[in-house]
Every structure is written in structure tokens, then in C-alpha cells.
N, C-alpha and C positions, 0 to 999 in steps of 0.2 A: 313032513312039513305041515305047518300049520295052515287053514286056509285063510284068504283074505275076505274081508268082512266083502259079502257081494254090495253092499250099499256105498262104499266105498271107491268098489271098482264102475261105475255107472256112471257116463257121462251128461253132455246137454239132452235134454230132451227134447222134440220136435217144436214143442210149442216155445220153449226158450230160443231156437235156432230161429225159428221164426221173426219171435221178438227183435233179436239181435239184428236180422237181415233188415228187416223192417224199417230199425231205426239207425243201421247204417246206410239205406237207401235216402231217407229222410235228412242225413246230415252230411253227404255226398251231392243231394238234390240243393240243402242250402247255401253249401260252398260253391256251387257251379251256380245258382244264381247269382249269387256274390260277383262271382268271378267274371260273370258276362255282362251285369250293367256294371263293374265295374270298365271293362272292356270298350262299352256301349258311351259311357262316360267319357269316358277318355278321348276316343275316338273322336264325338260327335264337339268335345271342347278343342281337341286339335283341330277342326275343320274348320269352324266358329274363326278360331287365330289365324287360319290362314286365309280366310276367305277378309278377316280387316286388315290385318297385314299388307294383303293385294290390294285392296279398295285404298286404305290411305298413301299406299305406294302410288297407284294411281292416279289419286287425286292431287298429292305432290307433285306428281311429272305433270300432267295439266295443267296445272295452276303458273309452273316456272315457265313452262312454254306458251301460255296465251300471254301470262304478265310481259313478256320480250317479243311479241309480234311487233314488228315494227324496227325492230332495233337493229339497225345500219351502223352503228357505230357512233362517230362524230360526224357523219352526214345525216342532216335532217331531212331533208327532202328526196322522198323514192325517186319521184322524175330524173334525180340527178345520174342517179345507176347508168350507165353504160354497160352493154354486154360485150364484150371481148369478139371479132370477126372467127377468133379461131374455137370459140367456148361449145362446147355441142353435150347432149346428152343423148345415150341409148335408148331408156325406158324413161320416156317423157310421162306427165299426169295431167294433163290438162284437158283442155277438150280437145277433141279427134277431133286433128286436122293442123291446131295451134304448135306453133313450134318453137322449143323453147320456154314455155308455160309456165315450169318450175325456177327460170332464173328472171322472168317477168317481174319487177319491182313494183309495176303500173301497166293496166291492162290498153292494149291496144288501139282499144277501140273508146275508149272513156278517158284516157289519160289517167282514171283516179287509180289510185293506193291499191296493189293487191295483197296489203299487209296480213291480213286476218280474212278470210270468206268461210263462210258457213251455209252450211244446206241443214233445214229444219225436218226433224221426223223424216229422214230422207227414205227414198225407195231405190231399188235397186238402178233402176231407170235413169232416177235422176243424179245418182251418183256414176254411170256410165258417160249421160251425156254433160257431166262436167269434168271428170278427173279417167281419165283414158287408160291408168294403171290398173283397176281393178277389174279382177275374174269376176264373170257370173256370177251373182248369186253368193257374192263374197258378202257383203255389209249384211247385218241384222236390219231388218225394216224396222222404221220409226222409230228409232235412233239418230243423234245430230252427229254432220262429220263439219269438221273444223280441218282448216287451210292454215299452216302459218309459215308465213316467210321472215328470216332475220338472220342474222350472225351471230356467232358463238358470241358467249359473256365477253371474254379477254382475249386480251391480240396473241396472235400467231406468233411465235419470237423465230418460229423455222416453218415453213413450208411444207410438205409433203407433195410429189410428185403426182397429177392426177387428183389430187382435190382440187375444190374450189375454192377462191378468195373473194373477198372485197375489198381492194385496196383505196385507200379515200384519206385526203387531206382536208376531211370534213368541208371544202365546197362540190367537188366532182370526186364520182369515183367510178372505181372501173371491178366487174366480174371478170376472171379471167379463171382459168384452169391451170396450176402449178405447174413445171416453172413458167415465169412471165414470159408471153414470146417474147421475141427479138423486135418484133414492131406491133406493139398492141396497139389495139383501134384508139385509145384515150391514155395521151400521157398522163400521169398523176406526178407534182410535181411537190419536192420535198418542200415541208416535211410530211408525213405520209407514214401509213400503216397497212397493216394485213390481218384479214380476219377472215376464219374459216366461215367459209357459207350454211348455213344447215334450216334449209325450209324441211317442215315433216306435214300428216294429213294424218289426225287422228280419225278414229271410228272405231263402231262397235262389229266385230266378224262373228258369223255365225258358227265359228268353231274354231278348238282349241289346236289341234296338231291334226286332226282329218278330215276332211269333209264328211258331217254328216253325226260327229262325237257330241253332237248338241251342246257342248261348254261352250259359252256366248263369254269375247274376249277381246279388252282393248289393246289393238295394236293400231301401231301408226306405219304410211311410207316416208322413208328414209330416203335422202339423197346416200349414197354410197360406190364404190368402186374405183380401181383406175380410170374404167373410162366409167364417167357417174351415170348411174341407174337409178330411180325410184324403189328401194327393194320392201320387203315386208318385217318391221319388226313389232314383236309380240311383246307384251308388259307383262296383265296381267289378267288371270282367268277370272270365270265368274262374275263379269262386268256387265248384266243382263241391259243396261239402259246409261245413257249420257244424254243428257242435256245440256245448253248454257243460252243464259238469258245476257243480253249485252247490253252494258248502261251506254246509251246514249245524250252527248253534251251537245243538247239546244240552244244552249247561251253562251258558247264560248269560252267560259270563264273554268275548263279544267274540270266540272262535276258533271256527273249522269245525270241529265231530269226525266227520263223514262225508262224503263227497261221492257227491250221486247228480244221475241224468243224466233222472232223469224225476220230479219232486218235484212235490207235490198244493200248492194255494193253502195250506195249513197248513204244509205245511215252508217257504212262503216266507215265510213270516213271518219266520222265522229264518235267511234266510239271511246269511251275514257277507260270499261272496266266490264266484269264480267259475274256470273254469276253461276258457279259449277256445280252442276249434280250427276247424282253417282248413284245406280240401285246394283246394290252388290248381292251374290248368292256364293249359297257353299258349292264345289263342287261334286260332294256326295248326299245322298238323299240321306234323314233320318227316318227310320221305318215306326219310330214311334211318334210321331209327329206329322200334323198339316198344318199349313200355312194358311190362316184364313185371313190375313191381312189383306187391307186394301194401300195401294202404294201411288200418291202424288205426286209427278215430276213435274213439274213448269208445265209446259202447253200439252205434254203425253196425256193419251186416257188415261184415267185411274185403272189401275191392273189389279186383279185378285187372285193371285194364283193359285188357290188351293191344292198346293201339292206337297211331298215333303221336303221341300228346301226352305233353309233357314236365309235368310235376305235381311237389310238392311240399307237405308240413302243415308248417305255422305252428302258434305256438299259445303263449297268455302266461297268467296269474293275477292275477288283480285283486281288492282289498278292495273289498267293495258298504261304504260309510263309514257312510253316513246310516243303513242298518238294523242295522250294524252297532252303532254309538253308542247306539240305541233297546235294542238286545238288552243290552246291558252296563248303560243307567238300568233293566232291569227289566221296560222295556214290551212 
């Protein structure tokens, strides 16, 4: 047999192998950076969408539930509420000791409106000694928690057993607990309607599903149950801060001529309208990024958080209608 040319039979050589290793580490290296700020991208833009997503989710539900404090229906006047002799609730929220609190139209001892109350930059303290539902160390400090009492949008066309109503032929009306007793304290006398009860109490809680997961998150109490309880419900994470400034109407005539951020139960009487803010954060940190902003709420410190969460304030104005409407008849 003839032999084969040796130059022929001779493969890579060391330094060619090299080469090759070289520059397929090099284009394995740029595809994997590719790969992970693409990853990194992505990621940090889904967080971004869901951290506005929650904030104008948020600021939607605030906004439809302060614009209806007030709203009884076609009764204008809280004083007229009757509470039902047979009406009770389990997990009351008012101040320890008060009872009843949550279905109070007008407080006890003032006669006035308990339509809207608000506690400003609250502290844990002062959120115990006014609303008797909240755990320890539940509310984020300095953060505003907002009261509101009214009735659903549109009438009841049926009942449920165990909720609450307001029934009212817009001069008197009556809270009762489904079905009507057989002798409620206050006849209401046709023609006449029903409407579900639903006062809630927003705030800011200092965690998302644990105590202690640091995701700062607006929920509100709920009236809820057959026999009704103030329960807890959660909206939306990443809600580091609320505030709201409330226009107050000096003259009567239906407009705000001041806005404050810390109004006594006598300025609410008068208040017309509101003004909501909102400092939103992502719930994951990005590790390529800090936060050197400084963040303005109404009467809050200026915050600077320097960390890596990406944030954001929200924030809309709303007409309160119902006490609105009262302030312009006079009452």
C-alpha cells in the first residue's frame, strides 16, 4: 500500500485549539451577557407594570370611595339614621369602649357627621386609640388612615341574610341587619328602598402576607360576614405612603377655599373634596440601580431613600358630592 502523505494526516495544533477555545469562550460569554440583561430587562420592566398597575388600581379605589363618603342614598341628613334595637356587630373599630362605632352615622357625643374622619401621619398609638380593629404594630407610621361611612352606588333589588341595609324613604331611615325584624325600632313608611351598608377604613400596613415581609401595602377594614365583623382586606402591594389633603368650603357656596392635611371633625363637616397621594414602590429591588430621589407628600417629610427600589407618586382630586350638596342646601 502506498503511504499517506504525513502532512495530511495531522490535525489542530495546540495553539489553533487554543484559539478556537478562546474565542468560543468569548462568544458563549457574549451570548450569556445578552441573555441575562436581557433577563435583567425584562424582569425589572415587569416590576415597573406592576408596581403602576397597583398604584392606579389604588388610587382608583380611593378616589370612588372618598368621592361617596357621605352617601345615604336619598337621605340627606346622617342624624336621621336610626340603628335597628336588634343591629349588633362582632369585631367593632371604633374607639375601645364605643359600641356600635361602625354603624354611627353621627358621633355621640357632637351630634356631627361621622361621614369621612381621618387621622394625619398617624402612629400606631393613635390609630389603637381610635379604631379598636387593628393589631399591634399593624399600620406603617406616618401614613394617613381615612374613615368612610355610606351605602353601596345602587339599591339592593334583594336582600342577603346577615348583611346590612339602609332603608330610607329619603326623610328617615333605618340600619337594620337582613331580614327586617318583625318589629324594627323605626318604621320606614312607603315608598322606600334598600341599600347595602358598606363603611371601610383605609391605611397603609406594614406588610404584605407576613408580619415582618417588609412589602408596605394598602388595605382597608371591611364590614363583612353573617354576623358582620370589620375584617381585613388587601388591594395593593408596594404602597409605601398615602396621604390626602381635604378642601375645605368656608363660604358655603359648594367649593374648597383651603386645603389642609390634618382637619379636626368640625372641618369635616365641611369638607367638599379631596386631594390623593400615593408613593408607590416596586416590590423587588433592582441590583443595578439606587434610588437617589427625594419624594414630596403633602405634609410628610421629604424621604430619600437611597436604595434599590424603583418608586413613583400618583395622585388625582376628587369632589366628596354628598357633603358637598349638604354644604350648598345650608346644612
Amino acid at each position: 500500500m502506498r503511504m499517506q502523505n504525513r502532512k495530511s494526516l495531522a490535525g489542530f495544533t495546540l495553539i489553533e485549539l487554543m484559539i478556537a477555545m478562546v474565542l468560543s469562550l468569548l462568544l458563549a460569554g457574549a451570548v450569556i451577557t445578552v441573555f441575562v440583561n436581557s433577563s435583567h430587562s425584562f424582569n425589572q420592566d415587569e416590576n415597573l407594570l406592576r408596581m403602576q398597575d397597583d398604584a392606579r388600581f389604588a388610587l382608583r379605589e380611593l378616589a370612588i370611595e372618598i368621592s361617596m363618603a357621605g352617601n345615604y342614598s336619598e337621605l340627606h341628613e346622617p342624624n336621621s339614621v336610626t340603628l335597628d334595637a336588634a343591629l349588633a356587630i362582632g369585631i367593632d373599630c371604633g374607639p375601645p369602649g364605643e359600641v356600635n362605632w361602625m354603624f354611627q352615622a353621627t358621633s355621640a357625643l357632637t351630634s356631627e357627621s361621622l361621614s369621612i374622619t381621618a387621622i394625619d401621619n398617624a402612629t400606631n398609638a393613635q390609630v389603637a386609640a381610635a379604631h379598636s380593629c387593628f393589631a399591634a404594630g399593624e399600620v406603617l407610621e406616618g401614613t394617613d388612615v381615612i374613615s368612610i361611612k355610606r351605602v353601596m352606588g345602587g339599591e339592593a333589588l334583594a336582600t342577603t341574610a346577615g348583611s346590612v341595609y339602609l332603608r330610607t324613604n329619603g326623610t328617615v331611615g333605618l340600619l337594620y341587619q337582613a331580614p327586617m325584624p318583625a318589629a324594627p325600632t323605626v318604621v320606614v313608611t312607603p315608598p322606600m328602598s334598600d341599600w347595602e351598608y358598606r363603611p371601610s377604613i383605609f391605611y397603609i400596613r406594614q406588610f404584605a402576607n407576613v408580619q415582618g415581609d417588609g412589602i408596605p401595602t394598602l388595605c382597608r377594614k371591611v364590614l363583612r360576614g353573617v354576623n358582620p365583623d370589620m375584617t381585613t382586606e388587601c388591594l395593593a402591594t408596594g404602597i409605601e405612603n398615602l396621604q390626602v389633603e381635604y378642601g375645605v368650603d368656608t363660604t358655603a357656596d359648594g367649593n374648597p377655599n383651603v386645603y389642609l392635611s390634618s382637619p379636626t371633625l368640625a372641618d369635616m363637616q365641611k369638607v367638599v373634596s379631596a386631594r390623593i397621594f400615593l408613593l408607590a414602590r416596586t416590590t423587588n429591588i433592582d441590583t443595578k440601580y439606587t434610588n437617589q430621589k427625594t419624594f414630596s407628600l403633602s405634609n410628610s417629610p421629604d424621604y430619600s431613600p437611597a436604595d434599590s427600589f424603583h418608586r413613583r407618586m400618583f395622585s388625582t382630586t376628587v369632589s366628596i358630592q354628598n357633603i358637598r350638596s349638604l354644604n350648598k342646601m345650608g346644612n
